[in-house]
GUGUPA-688036 format. One line per field, with one value per residue (C-alpha): residue in one letter; x, y, z; residue number from 1. Coordinates in steps of 0.02 Angstrom, whole numbers. Layout:
// residues N
aa = c(A,...) $
xx = c(X,...) $
yy = c(Y,...) $
zz = c(Z,...) $
i = c(NUM,...) $
This chain:
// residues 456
aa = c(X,X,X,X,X,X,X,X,X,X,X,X,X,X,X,X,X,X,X,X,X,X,X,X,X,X,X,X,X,X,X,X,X,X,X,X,X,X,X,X,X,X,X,X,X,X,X,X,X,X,X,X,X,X,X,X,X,X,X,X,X,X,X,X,X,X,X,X,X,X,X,X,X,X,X,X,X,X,X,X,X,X,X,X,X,X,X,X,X,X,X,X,X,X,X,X,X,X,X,X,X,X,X,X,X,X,X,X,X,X,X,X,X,X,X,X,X,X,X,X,X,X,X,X,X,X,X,X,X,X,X,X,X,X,X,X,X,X,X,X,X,X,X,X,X,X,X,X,X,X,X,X,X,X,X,X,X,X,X,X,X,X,X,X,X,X,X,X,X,X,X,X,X,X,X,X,X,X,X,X,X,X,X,X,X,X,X,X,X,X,X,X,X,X,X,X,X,X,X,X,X,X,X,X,X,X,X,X,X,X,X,X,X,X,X,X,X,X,X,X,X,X,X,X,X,X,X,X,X,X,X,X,X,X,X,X,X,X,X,X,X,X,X,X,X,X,X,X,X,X,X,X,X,X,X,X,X,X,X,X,X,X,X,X,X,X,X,X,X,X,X,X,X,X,X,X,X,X,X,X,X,X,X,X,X,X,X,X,X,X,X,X,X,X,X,X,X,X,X,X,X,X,X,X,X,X,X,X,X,X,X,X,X,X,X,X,X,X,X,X,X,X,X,X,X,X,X,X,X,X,X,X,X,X,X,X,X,X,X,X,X,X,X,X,X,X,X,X,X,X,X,X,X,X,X,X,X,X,X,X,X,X,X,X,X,X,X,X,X,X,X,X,X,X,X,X,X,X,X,X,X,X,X,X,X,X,X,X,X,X,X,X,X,X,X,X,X,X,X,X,X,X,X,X,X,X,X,X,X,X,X,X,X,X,X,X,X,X,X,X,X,X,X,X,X,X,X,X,X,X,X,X,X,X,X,X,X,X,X,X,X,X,X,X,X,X,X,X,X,X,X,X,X,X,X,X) $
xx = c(-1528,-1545,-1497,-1337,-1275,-1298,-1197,-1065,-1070,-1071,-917,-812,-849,-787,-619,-597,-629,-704,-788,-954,-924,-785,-912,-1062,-938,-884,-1056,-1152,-1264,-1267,-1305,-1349,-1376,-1379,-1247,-1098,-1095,-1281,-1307,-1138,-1209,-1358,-1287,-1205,-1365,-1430,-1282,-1285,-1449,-1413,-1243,-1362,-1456,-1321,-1241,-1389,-1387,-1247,-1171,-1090,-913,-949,-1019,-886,-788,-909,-946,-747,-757,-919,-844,-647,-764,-814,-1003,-1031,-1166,-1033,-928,-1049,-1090,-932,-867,-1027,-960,-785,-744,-550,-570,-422,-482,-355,-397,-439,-535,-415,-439,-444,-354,-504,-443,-589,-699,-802,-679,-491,-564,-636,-444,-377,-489,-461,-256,-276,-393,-264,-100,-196,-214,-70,-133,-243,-398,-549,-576,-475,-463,-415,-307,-277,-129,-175,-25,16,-15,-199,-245,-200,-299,-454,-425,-398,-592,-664,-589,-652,-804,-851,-883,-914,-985,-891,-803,-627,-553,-473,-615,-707,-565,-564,-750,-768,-611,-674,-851,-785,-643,-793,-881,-708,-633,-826,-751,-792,-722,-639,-591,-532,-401,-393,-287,-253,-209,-235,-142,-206,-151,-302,-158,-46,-181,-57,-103,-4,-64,23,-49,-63,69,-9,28,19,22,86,200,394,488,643,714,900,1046,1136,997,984,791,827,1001,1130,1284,1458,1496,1654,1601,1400,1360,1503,1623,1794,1917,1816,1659,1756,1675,1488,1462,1348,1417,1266,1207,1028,895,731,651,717,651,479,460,555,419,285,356,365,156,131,237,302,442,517,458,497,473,417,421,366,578,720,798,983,1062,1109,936,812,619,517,312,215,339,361,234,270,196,258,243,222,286,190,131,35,-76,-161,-265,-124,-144,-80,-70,29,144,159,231,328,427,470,507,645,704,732,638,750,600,446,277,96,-75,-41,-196,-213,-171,-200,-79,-154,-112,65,44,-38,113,238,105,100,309,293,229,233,310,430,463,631,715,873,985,1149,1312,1401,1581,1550,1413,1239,1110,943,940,1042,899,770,858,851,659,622,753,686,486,439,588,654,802,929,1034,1164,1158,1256,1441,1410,1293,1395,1488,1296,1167,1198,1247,1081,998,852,723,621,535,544,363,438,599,553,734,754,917,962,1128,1259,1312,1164,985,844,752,596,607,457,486,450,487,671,770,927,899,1096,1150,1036,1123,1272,1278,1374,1513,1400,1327,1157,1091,1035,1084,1101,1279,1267,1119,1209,1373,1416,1490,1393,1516,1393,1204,1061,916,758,621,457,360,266,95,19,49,-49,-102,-21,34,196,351,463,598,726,891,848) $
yy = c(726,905,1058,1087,927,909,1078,995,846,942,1021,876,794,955,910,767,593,473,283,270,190,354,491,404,374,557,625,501,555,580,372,362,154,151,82,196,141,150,309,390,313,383,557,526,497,680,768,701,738,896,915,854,1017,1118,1056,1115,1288,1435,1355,1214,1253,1225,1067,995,987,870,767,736,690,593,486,462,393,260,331,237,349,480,416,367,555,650,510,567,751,719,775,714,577,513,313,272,370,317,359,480,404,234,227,90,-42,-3,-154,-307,-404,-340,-334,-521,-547,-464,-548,-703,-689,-617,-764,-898,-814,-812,-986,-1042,-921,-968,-816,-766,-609,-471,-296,-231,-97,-36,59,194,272,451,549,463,520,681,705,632,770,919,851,813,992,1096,1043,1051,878,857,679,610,432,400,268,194,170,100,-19,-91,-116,-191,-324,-341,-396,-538,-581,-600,-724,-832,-835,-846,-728,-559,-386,-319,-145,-142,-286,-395,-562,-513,-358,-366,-229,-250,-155,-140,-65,-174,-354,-380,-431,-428,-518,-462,-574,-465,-502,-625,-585,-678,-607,-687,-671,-780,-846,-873,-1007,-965,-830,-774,-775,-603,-552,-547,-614,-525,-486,-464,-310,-319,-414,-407,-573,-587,-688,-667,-713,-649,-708,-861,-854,-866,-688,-691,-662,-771,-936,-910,-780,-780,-690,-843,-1000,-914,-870,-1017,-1150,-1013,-973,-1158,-1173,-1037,-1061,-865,-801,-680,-606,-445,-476,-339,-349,-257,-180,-311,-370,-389,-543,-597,-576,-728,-703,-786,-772,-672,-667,-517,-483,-473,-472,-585,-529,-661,-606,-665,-807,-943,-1027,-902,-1044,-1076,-1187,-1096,-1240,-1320,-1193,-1161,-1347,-1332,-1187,-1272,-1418,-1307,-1216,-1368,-1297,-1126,-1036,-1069,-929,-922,-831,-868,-753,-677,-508,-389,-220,-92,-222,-132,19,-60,-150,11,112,-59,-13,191,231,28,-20,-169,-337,-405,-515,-486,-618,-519,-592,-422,-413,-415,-509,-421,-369,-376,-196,-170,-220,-146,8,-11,-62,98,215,147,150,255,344,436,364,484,380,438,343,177,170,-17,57,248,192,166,286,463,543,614,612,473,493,311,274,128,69,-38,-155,-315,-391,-559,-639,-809,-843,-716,-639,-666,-587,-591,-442,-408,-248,-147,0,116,48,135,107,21,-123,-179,-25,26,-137,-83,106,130,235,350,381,290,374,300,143,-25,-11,146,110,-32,0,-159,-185,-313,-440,-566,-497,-627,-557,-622,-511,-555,-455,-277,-195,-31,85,120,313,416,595,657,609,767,765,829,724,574) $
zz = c(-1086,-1057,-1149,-1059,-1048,-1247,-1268,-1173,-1277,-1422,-1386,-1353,-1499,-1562,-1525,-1455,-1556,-1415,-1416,-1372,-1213,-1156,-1188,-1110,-955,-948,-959,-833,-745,-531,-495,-660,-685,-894,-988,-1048,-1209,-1248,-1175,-1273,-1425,-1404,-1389,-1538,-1642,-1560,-1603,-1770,-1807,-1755,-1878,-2033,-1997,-1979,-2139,-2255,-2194,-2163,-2024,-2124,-2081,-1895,-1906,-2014,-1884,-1788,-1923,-1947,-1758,-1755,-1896,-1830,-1651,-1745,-1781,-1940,-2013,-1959,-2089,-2213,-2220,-2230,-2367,-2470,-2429,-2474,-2318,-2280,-2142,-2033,-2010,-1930,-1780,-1615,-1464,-1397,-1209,-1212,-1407,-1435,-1309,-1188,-1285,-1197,-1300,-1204,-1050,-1040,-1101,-978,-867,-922,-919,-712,-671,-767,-655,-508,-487,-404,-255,-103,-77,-31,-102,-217,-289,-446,-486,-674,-762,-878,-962,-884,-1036,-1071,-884,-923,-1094,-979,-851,-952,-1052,-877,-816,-987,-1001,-799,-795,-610,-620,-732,-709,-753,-861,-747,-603,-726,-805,-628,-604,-766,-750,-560,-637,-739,-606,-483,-631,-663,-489,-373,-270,-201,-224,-78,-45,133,166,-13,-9,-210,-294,-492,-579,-752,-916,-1077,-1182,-1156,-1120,-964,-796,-655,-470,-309,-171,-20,117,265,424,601,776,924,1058,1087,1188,1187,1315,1307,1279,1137,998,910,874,717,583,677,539,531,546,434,309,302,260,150,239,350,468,572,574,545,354,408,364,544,719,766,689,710,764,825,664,565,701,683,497,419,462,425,259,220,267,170,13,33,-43,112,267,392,580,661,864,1010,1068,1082,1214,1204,1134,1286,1396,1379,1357,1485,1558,1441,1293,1181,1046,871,689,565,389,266,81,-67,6,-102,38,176,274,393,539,668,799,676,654,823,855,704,772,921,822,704,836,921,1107,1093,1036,1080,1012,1093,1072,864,770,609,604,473,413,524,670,634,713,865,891,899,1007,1104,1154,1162,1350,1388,1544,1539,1664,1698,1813,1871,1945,2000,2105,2186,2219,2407,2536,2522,2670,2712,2747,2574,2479,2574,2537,2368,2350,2457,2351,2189,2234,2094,2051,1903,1842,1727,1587,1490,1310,1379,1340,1249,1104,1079,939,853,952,992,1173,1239,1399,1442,1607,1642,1806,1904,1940,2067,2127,2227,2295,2368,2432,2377,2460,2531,2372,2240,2240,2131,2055,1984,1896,1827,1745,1584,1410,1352,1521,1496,1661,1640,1652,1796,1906,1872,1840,1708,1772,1850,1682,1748,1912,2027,2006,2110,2122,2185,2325,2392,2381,2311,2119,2026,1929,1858,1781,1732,1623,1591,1500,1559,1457,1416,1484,1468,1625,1759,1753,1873,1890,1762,1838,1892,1772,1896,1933,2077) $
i = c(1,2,3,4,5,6,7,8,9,10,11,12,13,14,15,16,17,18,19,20,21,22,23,24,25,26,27,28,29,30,31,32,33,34,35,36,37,38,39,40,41,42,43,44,45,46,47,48,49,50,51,52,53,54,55,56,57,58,59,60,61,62,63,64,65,66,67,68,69,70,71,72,73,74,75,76,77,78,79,80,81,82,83,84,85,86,87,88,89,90,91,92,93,94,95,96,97,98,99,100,101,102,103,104,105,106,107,108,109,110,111,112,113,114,115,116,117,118,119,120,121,122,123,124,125,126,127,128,129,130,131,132,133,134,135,136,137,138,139,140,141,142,143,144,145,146,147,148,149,150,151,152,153,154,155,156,157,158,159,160,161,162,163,164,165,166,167,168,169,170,171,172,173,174,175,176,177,178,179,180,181,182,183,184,185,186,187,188,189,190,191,192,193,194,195,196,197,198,199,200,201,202,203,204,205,206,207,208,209,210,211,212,213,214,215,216,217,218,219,220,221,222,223,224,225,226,227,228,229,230,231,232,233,234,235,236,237,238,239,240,241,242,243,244,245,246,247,248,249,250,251,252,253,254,255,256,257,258,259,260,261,262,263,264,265,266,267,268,269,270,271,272,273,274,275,276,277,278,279,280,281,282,283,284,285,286,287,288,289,290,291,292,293,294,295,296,297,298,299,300,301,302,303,304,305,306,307,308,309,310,311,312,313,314,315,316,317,318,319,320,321,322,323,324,325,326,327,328,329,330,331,332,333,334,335,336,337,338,339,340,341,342,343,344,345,346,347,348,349,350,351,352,353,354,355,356,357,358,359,360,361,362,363,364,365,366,367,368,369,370,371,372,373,374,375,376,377,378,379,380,381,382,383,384,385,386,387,388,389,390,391,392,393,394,395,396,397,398,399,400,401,402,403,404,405,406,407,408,409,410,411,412,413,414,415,416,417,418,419,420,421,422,423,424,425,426,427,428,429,430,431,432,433,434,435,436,437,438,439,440,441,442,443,444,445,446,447,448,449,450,451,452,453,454,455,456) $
């Protein structure tokens, strides 16, 4: 140990009372591979030495101090020494950062007591996190800041490596700092641990095979679950939901406690999702078993949902996959078919029309009147990528309508009042009564030059 790093030592001793194992962790050395304990101890027995000499000469009253220090730390020959001074000794004093807990002993307790409530859980690797009581942290800064400890270590990094050393002894598992199936949040003041399995999540895309399922619980809007007259006491204004066909036979695989479904938009209640599906992200809560078999739960949804929903491309998926999935709907562009019955006979030329009108075109949309009450009045501007029309008898055609994510497609059929321009309606002349929605999916756009943002 150098001169300067002694000097240091020296002066936290001065005033601060710490274990062997705190002060050899505060002044380790850059990738220094020696033992904390063994090397604070051994800076104990220099700074000691050094004391004794003090003590024989005219510097005696500032080495007292040290001595008092050495001693309340634990230092045995510390103590020895200032009893045979009569110097006055606190012994009931304690490290002042880790308050003596920071022993081999409470951490292969706390060890033990994470690997004994982990067991119910299903994983391959884990990370440990540790609790250090607010005002402890900030004793260990203000040392580490005085004394210009640039390398030191902090309590609780090195909590956590030490638990995570036995953990990876009891448990044969790895340390993992990127994407852990367990978190340990352990406590050496306290001898608690806690385990919070990481959430499991599966990607995939649904289907869903016919109207009037909400994506997700859809509830009464009077009552909130509660039950009314008016929900007729279910507390729903829908008996079941896509979110629920997919997650309750996951949740049962997996032994979770809850889930979130997180999806790619929504369709409205009353569109069905056909060809590629919409992608989602189910997140599995506290789950107890994370070697799912996703064929199995894909059968098993069909199975609960009894054919309404149906899922595909089942993978694990991890947290970050999140974010992908929301970029995956900004700047997407959308499918749909459209299967619409107007008021009066259609044409050929009619739809021709419209697939030449619509060819790329920017379509303006007031916020629709049907969703007011619950979104704001603004302004939207989508393009149509393109409109294929064919005529299946003298008042029905089919659509397939490709356009940017964020366009309302009922609304561009049937115009909304003039509140969606152009529109359909307004193209062919012709009032739609009856509109048939399919979604058919979501791709990335083709890159093209910025639309003009002036009224089609």
């Amino acid at each position: 140990m150098g001169l300067e790093d002694l000097q240091k030592a020296r002066r936290i001793i001065e005033r601060y009372p710490l274990c062997d194992a705190c002060l050899g962790r505060l002044l380790r050395p850059r990738g220094g591979a020696r033992e904390d304990k063994e090397r604070g101890s051994e800076v104990k027995s220099l700074i000691l030495s050094e004391t004794k000499h003090l003590l024989n000469g005219p510097r005696r009253g500032e080495a007292l101090p040290i001595l008092r220090n050495l001693a309340r730390s634990g230092d045995l020959e510390a103590l020895q020494l200032a009893e045979l001074l009569a110097a006055p000794i606190d012994k009931s004093a304690q490290c002042t950062v880790c308050l003596g807990k920071f022993t081999d002993e409470v951490l292969e307790k706390v060890a033990a007591k994470a690997a004994e409530s982990s067991s119910i859980y299903e994983l391959d690797n884990f990370l440990v996190g540790a609790h250090v009581p607010g005002h402890i942290a900030s004793i260990e800064e203000r040392i580490i800041s005085e004394m210009a400890l640039t390398d030191a270590e902090t309590l609780r990094k090195e909590i956590c490596r030490e638990v995570g050393r036995r953990l990876e002894t009891l448990l044969g598992k790895p340390v993992n700092f990127a994407s852990p199936d367990i978190l340990f949040k352990v406590d050496i003041f306290t001898g608690e641990a806690e385990v919070k399995p990481a959430p499991l999540y599966i990607s995939g895309r649904y289907l869903k095979n016919q109207p009037n399922i909400p994506q997700t619980p859809w509830y009464c809007s009077r009552c909130w679950g509660g039950g009314c007259e008016i929900c007729g006491f279910t507390g729903r204004n829908y008996p079941d939901s896509v979110a629920e066909y997919v997650a309750g036979p996951a949740m049962k695989l997996s032994g979770a406690l809850g889930y979130k479904f997180h999806a790619a938009g929504r369709e409205d209640v009353d569109v069905e999702v056909k060809g590629l599906g919409r992608p989602f992200i189910l997140e599995l809560i506290q789950p107890r078993r994370r070697g799912i078999d996703l064929e199995l739960l894909k059968r098993q949804i069909a199975e609960f949902s009894g054919g309404k929903v149906e899922v595909d491309d089942l993978a694990p998926a991890r947290r970050s996959y999140l974010k992908l999935l929301k970029s995956e709907v900004e700047g997407a562009v959308k499918q749909y078919r459209a299967v619409v019955r107007f008021e009066s006979p259609v044409t050929i030329d009619g739809l021709k029309l419209l697939e030449t009108r619509l060819d790329g075109a920017v379509i303006s949309q007031m916020t629709p009147t049907r969703v007011l009450k619950r979104r704001g009045e603004r302004l939207r501007k989508r393009r149509i990528h393109r409109v294929a029309a064919l005529q299946t008898d003298p008042y029905t055609a089919e659509f397939l309508i490709i356009s940017d994510g964020g366009l309302y497609v009922k609304e561009l059929i049937h115009g909304d009042g003039g509140r969606t321009r152009p529109s359909f309606s307004e193209i062919v002349a012709n009032r739609p009564v009856e509109i048939r929605l399919e979604f058919l999916g979501i791709s990335r756009p083709v890159p093209q030059k910025k639309a003009d943002d002036s009224a089609t």
